[in-house]
GULO-547041 format. One record per atom (N, C-alpha, C): z negated, x, y. Coordinates in steps of 0.1 Angstrom, whole numbers, padded with zeros to 4 digits, always signed. Layout:
ZXY...
END
This chain:
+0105+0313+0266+0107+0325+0258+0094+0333+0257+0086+0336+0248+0073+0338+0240+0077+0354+0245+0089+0363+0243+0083+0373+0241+0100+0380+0244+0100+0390+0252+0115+0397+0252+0120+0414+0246+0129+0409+0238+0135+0421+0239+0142+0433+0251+0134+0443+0255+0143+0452+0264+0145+0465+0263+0154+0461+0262+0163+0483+0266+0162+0488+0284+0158+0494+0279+0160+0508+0294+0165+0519+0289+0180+0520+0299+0188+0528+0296+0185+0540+0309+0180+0550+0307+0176+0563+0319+0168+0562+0317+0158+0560+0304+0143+0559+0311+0135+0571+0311+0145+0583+0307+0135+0593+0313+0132+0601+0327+0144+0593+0332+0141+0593+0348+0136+0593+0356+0132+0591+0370+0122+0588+0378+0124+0573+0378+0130+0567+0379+0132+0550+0380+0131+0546+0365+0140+0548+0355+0134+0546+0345+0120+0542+0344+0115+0557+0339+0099+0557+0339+0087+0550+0349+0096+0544+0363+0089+0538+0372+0093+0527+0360+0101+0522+0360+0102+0507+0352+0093+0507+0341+0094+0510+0333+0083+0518+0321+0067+0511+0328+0063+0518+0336+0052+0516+0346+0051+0505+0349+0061+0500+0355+0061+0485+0364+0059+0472+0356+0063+0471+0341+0064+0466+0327+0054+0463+0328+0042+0476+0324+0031+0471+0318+0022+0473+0332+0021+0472+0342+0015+0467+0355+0014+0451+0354+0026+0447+0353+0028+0430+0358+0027+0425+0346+0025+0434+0332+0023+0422+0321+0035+0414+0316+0046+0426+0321+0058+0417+0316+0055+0413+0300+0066+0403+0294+0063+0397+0282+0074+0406+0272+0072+0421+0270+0079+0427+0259+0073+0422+0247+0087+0422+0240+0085+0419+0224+0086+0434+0217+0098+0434+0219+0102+0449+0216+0106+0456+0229+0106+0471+0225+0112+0481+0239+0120+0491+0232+0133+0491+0238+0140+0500+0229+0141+0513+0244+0140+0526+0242+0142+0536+0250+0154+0541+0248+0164+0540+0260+0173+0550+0255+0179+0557+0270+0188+0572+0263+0193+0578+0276+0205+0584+0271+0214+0588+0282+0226+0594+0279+0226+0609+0270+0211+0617+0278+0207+0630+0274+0194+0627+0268+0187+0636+0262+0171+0638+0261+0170+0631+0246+0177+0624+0242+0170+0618+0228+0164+0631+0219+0156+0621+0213+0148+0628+0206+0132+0630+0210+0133+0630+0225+0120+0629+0231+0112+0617+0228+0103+0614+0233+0095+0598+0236+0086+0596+0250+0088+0583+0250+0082+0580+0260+0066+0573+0258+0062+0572+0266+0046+0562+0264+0047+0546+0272+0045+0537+0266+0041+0523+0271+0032+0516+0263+0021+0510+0266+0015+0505+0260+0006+0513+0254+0000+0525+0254-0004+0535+0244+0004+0541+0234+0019+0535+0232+0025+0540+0222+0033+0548+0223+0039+0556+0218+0050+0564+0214+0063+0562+0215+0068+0559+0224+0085+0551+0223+0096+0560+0218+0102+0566+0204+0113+0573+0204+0123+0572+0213+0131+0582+0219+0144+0580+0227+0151+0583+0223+0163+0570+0225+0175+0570+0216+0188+0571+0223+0200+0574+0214+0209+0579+0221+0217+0565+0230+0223+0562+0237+0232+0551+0237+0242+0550+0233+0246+0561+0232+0260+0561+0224+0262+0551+0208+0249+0549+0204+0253+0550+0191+0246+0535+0188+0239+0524+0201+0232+0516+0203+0238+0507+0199+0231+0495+0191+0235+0481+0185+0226+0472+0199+0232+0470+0201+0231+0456+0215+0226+0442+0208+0227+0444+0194+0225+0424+0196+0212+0422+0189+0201+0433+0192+0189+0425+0189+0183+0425+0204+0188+0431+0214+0180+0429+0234+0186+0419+0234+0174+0413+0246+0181+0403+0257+0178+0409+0270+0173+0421+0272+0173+0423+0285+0172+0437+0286+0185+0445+0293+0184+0455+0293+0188+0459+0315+0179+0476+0315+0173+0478+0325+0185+0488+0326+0194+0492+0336+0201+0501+0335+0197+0514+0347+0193+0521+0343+0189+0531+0355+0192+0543+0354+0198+0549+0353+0214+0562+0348+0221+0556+0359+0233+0571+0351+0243+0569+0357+0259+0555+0367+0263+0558+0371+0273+0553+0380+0284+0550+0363+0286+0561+0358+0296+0564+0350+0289+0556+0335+0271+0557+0332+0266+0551+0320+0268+0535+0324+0264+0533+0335+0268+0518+0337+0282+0510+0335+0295+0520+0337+0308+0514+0337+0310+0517+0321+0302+0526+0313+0310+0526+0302+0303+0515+0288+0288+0517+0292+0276+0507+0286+0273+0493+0290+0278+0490+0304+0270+0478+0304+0281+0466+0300+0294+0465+0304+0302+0460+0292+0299+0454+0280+0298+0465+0276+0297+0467+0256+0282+0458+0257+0272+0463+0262+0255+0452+0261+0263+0434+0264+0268+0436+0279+0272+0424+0278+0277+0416+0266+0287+0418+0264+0298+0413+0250+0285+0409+0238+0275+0416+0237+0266+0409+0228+0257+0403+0233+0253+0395+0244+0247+0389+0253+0234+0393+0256+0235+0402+0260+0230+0409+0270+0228+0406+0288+0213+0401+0285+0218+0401+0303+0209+0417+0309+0218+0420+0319+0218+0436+0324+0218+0437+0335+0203+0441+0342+0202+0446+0355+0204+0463+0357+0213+0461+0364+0217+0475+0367+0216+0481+0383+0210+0490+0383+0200+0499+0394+0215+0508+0402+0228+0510+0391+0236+0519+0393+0241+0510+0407+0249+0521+0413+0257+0512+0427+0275+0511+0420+0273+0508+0404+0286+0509+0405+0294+0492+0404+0287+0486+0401+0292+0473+0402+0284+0461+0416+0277+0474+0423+0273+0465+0435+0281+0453+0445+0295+0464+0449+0302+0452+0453+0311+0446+0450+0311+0448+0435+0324+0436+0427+0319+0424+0429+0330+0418+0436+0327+0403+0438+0321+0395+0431+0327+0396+0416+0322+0387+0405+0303+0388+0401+0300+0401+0405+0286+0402+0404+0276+0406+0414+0269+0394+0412+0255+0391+0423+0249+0405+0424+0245+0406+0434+0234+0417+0444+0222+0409+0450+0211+0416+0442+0196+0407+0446+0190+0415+0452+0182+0403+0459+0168+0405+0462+0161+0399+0464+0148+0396+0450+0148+0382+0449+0137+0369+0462+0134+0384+0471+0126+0378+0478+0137+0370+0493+0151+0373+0494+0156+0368+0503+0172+0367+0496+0172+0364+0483+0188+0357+0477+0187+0356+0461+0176+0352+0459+0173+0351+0443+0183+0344+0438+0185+0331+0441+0192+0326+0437+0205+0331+0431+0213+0342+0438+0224+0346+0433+0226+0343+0427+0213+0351+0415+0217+0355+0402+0220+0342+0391+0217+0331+0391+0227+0324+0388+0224+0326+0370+0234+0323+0362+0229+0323+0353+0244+0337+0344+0243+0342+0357+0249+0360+0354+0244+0369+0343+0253+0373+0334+0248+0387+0325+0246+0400+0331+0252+0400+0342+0254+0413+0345+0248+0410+0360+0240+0416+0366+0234+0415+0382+0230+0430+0389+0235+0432+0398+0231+0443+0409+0219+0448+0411+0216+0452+0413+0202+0458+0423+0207+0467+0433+0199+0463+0447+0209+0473+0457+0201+0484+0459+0208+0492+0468+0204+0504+0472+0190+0498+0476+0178+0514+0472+0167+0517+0478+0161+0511+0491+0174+0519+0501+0169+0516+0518+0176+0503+0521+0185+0498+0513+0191+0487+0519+0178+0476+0512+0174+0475+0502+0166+0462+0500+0154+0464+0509+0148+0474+0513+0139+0472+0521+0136+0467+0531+0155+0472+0540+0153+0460+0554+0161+0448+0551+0164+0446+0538+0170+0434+0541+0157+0426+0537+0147+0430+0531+0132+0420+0532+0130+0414+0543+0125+0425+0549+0122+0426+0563+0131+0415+0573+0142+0418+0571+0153+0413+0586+0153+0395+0578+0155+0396+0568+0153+0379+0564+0148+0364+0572+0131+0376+0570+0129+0359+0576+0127+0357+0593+0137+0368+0600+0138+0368+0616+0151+0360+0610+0163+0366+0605+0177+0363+0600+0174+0347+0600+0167+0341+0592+0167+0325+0591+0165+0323+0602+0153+0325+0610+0146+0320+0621+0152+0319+0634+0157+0329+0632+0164+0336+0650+0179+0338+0649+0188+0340+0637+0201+0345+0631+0199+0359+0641+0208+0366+0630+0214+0379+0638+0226+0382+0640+0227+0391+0654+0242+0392+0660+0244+0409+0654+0236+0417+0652+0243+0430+0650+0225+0440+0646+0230+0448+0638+0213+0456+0633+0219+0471+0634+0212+0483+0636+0214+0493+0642+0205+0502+0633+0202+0508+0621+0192+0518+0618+0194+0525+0614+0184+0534+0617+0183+0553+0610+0171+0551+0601+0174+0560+0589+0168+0562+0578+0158+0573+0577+0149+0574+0568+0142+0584+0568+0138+0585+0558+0145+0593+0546+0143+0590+0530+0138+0601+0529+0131+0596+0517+0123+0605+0511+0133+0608+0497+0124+0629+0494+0140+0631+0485+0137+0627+0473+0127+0618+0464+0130+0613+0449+0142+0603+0454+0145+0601+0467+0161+0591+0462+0173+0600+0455+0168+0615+0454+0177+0624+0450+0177+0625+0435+0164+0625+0434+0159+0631+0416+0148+0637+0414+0141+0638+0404+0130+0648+0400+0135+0661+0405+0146+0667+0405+0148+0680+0411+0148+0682+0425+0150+0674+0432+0147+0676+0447+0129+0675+0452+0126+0670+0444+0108+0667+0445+0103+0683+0442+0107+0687+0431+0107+0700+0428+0109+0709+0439+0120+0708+0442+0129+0714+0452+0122+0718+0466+0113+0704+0470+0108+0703+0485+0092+0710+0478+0089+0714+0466+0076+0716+0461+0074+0736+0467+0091+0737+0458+0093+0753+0459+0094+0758+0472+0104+0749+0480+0108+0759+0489+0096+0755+0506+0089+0744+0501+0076+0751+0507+0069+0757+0507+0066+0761+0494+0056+0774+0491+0062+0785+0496+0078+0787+0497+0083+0800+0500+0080+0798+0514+0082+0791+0525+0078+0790+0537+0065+0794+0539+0056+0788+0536+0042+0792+0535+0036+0805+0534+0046+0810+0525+0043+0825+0518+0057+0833+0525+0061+0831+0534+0069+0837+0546+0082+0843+0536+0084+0836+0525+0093+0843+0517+0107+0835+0521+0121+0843+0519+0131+0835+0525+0139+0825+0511+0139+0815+0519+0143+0798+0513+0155+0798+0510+0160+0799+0495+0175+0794+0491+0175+0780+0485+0185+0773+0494+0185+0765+0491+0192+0759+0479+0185+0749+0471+0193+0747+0458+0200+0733+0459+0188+0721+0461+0195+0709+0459+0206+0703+0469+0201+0707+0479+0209+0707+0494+0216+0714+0497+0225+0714+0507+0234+0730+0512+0219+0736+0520+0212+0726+0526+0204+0737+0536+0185+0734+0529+0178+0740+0536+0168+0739+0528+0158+0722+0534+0154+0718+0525+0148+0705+0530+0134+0705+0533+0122+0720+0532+0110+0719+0538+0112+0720+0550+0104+0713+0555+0099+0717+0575+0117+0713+0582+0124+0709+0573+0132+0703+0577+0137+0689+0579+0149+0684+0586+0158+0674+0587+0168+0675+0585+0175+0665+0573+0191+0669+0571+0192+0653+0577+0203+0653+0586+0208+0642+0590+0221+0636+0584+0221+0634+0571+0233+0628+0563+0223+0625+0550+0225+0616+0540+0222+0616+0526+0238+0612+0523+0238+0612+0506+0248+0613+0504+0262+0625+0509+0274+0620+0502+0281+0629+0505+0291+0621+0521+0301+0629+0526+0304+0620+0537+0315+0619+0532+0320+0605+0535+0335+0597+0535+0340+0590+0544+0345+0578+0544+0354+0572+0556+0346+0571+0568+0353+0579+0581+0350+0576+0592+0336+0587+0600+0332+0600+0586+0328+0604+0584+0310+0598+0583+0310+0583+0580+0296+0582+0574+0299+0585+0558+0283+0587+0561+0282+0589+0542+0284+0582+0531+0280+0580+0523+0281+0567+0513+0268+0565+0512+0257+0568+0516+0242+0561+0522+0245+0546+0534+0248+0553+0543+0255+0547+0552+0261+0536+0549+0273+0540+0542+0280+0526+0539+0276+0515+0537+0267+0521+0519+0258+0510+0516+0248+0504+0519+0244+0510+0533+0239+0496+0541+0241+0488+0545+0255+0493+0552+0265+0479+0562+0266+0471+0550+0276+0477+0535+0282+0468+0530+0274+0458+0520+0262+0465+0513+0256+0457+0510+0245+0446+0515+0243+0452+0525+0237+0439+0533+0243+0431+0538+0257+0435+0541+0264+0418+0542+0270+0414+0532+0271+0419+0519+0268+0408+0506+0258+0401+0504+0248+0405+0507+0234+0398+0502+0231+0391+0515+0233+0390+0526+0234+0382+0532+0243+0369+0536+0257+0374+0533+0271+0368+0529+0274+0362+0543+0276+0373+0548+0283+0375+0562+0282+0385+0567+0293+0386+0580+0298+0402+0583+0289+0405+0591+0280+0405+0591+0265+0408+0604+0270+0428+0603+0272+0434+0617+0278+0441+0622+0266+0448+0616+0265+0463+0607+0250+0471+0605+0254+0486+0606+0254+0492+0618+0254+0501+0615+0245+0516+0616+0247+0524+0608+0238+0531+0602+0234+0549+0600+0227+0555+0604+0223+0568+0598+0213+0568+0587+0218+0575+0581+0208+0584+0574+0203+0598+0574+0190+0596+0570+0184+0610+0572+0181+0614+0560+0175+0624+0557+0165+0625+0548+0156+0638+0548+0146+0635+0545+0133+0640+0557+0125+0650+0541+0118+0655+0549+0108+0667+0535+0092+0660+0530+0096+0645+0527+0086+0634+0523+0092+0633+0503+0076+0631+0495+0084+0632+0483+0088+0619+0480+0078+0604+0483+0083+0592+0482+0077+0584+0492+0091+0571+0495+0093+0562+0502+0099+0566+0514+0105+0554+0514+0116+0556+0527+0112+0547+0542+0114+0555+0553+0109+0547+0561+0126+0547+0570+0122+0531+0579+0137+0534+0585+0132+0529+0600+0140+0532+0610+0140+0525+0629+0148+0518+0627+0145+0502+0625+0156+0489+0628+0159+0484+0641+0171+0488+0649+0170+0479+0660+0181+0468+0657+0174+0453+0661+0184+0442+0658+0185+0434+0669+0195+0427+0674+0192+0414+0681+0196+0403+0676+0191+0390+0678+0187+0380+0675+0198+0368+0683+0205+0359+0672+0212+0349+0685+0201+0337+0692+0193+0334+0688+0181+0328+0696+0166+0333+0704+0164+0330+0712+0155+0340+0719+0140+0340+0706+0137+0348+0709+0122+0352+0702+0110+0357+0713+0096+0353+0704+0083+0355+0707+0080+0370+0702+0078+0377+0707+0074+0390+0694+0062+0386+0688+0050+0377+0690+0041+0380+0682+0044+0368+0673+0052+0359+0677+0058+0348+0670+0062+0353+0657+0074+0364+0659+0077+0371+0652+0070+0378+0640+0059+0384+0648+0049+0390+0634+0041+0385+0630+0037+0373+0632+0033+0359+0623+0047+0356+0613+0051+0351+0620+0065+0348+0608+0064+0362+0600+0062+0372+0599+0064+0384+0590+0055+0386+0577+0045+0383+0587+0030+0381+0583+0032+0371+0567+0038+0357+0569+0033+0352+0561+0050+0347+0553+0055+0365+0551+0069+0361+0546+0068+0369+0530+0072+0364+0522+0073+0373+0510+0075+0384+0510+0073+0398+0506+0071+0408+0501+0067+0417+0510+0059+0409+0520+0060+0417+0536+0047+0422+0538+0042+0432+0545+0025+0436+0552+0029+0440+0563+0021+0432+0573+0031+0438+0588+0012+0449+0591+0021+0460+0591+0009+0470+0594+0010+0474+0611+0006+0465+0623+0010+0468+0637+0000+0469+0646-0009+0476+0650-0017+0476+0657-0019+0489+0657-0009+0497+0673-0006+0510+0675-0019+0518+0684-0025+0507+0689-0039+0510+0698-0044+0518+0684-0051+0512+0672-0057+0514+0665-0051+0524+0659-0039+0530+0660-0034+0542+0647-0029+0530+0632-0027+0520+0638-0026+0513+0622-0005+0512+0627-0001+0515+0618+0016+0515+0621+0022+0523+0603+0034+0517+0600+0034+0516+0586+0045+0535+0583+0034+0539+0574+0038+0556+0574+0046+0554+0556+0048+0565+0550+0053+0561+0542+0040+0565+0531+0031+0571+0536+0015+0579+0523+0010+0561+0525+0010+0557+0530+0004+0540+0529+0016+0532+0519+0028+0536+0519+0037+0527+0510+0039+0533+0500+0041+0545+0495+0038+0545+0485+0026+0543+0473+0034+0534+0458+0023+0534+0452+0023+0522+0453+0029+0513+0463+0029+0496+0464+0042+0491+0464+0040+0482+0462+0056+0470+0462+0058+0462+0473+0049+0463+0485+0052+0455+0498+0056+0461+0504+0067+0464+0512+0074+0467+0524+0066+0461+0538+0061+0471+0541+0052+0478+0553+0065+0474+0566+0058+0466+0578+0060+0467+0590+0057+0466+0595+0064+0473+0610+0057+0476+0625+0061+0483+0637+0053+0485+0643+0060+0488+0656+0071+0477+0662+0064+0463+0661+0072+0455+0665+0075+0455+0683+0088+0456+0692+0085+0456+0703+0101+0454+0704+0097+0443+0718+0115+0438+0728+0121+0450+0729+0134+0452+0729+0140+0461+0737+0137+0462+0752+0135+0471+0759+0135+0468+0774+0148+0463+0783+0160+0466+0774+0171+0465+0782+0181+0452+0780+0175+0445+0769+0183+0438+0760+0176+0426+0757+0179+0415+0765+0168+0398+0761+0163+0399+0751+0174+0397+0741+0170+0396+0726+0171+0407+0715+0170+0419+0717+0170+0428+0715+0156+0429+0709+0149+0437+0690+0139+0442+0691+0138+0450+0681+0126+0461+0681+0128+0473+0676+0117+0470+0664+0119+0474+0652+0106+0472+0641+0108+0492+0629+0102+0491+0625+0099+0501+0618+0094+0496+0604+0105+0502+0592+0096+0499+0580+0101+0507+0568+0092+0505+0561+0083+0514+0553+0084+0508+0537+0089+0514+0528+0088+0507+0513+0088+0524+0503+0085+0519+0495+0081+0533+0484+0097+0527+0475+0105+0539+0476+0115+0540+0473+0119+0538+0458+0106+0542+0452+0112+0543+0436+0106+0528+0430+0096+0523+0433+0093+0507+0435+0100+0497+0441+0098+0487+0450+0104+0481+0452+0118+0486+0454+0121+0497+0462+0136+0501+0466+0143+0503+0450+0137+0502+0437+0146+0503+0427+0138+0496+0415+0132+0498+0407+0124+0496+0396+0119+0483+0398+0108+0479+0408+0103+0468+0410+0107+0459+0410+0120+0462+0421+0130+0447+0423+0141+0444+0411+0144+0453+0406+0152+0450+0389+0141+0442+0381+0126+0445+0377+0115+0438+0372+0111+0421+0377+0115+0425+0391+0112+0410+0402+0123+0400+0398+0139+0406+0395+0149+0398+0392+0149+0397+0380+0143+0399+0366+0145+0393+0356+0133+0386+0351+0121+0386+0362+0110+0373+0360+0113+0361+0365+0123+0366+0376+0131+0351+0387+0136+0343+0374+0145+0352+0366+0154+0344+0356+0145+0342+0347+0135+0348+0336+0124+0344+0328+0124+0330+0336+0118+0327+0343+0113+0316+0351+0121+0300+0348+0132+0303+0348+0141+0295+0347+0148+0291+0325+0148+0305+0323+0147+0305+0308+0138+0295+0302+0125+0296+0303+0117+0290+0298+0116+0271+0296
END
């Protein structure tokens, strides 16, 4: 295929417009780019030096794309990507609303590309979950795992341009000793820690939370036990997370960060003598998921502790939707 038609639907977004970006970084092969969003038409966007009108979706003819980017809503995804499908449409969707329908694959194409298969419709998972599922992969082959343990530390564009805002404002009022209402949060998110993202539901984890456990044991495709906090911290991007896992075969730790070393989409940043350890002002801006602080548990044979680091609105969304329709380009051709 010489050249592709694609729609992005959100693209005035943060992830949108990261896609937008990520396009013409990698040289994807657009023919045409159609722009569209639920709100905002009438605006435009820029790619290529040009001018992109934005159009409504409501009112969208589907059968001249073959590849549309879905990055909106939960609700634009259940009502839109249907209708794209039906005119053959294949559609990566960023939304978590068809993540764990059986019938459709959840990628990542650096540790289950395959999935996708020769699917119209394909997943992208959550932000913090594709990150460690990079990461935990190529221990997962090497060593299998019996059970994974982490806390999150998100940064708040997983929220929106308004929470970036949000941590912009109600810093300045800290600074300037003025008192902080909070808006995007119930409480305020400078100089602070909220220990939940999302809202809370069964069992009182969140739905951050969930979608760790559950979509990492899809994309793994087994019940590997994950469980999970979330935080989210007064950083504007990338998410860093504390993985502790153990392993059913014993492991080397430096064995291990060799094998890391030379695993797809990985930078193992570890050498804590030196101050080198993976922060998230080093991941953002990049598409490698940063690791480190690799070390045994002291209590636990196989037990071991890693720390990592991915820029949330790249790889954790935009990139990896871009990464899974070059997998399939690849095979098209």
């Amino acid at each position: 295929m010489s050249g592709v038609n694609v729609a992005i639907l959100g693209v005035t977004g943060l992830v949108g417009q990261k896609i937008l970006e990520i396009l013409e970084e990698r040289n994807f092969p657009v023919a045409n780019l159609t722009a569209l969003a639920t709100q905002g038409q009438g605006r435009t966007v820029k790619f290529r030096g040009e001018e992109i009108p934005v159009l409504s979706v409501e009112s969208m003819d589907w059968s001249s794309v073959n590849v549309a980017f879905f990055a909106a809503s939960k609700e634009a995804s259940r009502i839109y990507a249907p209708k794209a499908i039906a005119q053959g449409v294949t559609v990566v969707d960023k939304s978590s609303y068809f993540r764990m329908d059986p019938t459709v694959p959840l990628v990542v194409p650096e540790v289950n590309g395959n999935a996708a298969g020769d699917a119209r419709l394909i997943a992208s998972p959550n932000c913090s979950t594709i990150q460690m599922v990079v990461a935990l992969e190529p221990i997962r082959r090497h060593y299998g795992l019996k059970r994974v343990i982490v806390s999150t530390y998100q940064a708040v564009s997983g929220t929106g341009r308004e929470a970036m805002q949000t941590l912009t404002w109600e810093s300045e009022d800290c600074l300037n000793h003025k008192t902080v209402i909070p808006s995007t949060y119930p409480t305020p998110i400078a100089f602070n820690v909220l220990p939940y993202c999302d809202t809370f539901g069964e069992g009182d984890y969140t739905g951050e939370e969930l979608k760790l456990t559950r979509e990492t044991q899809k994309i793994f495709d087994e019940k590997l036990p994950v469980s999970a906090t979330a935080v989210r911290v007064p950083v504007y991007i990338a998410h860093a997370e504390s993985v502790y896992l153990e392993t059913e075969k014993p492991f080397d730790v430096a064995l291990v960060r060799d094998l890391l070393a030379h695993s797809p989409g990985l930078r193992v940043v570890d050498d804590p003598s030196q101050g080198k350890v993976p922060v998230p002002l080093d991941a953002s801006g990049q598409d490698l998921v940063l690791v480190g602080r690799l070390r045994r548990d002291l209590f636990v044979e196989n037990g071991l502790h890693i720390f990592v680091v991915a820029d949330n609105l790249r790889k954790g969304a935009a990139t990896n939707a871009v990464q899974i329709v070059e997998s399939l380009l690849s095979r098209w051709t």
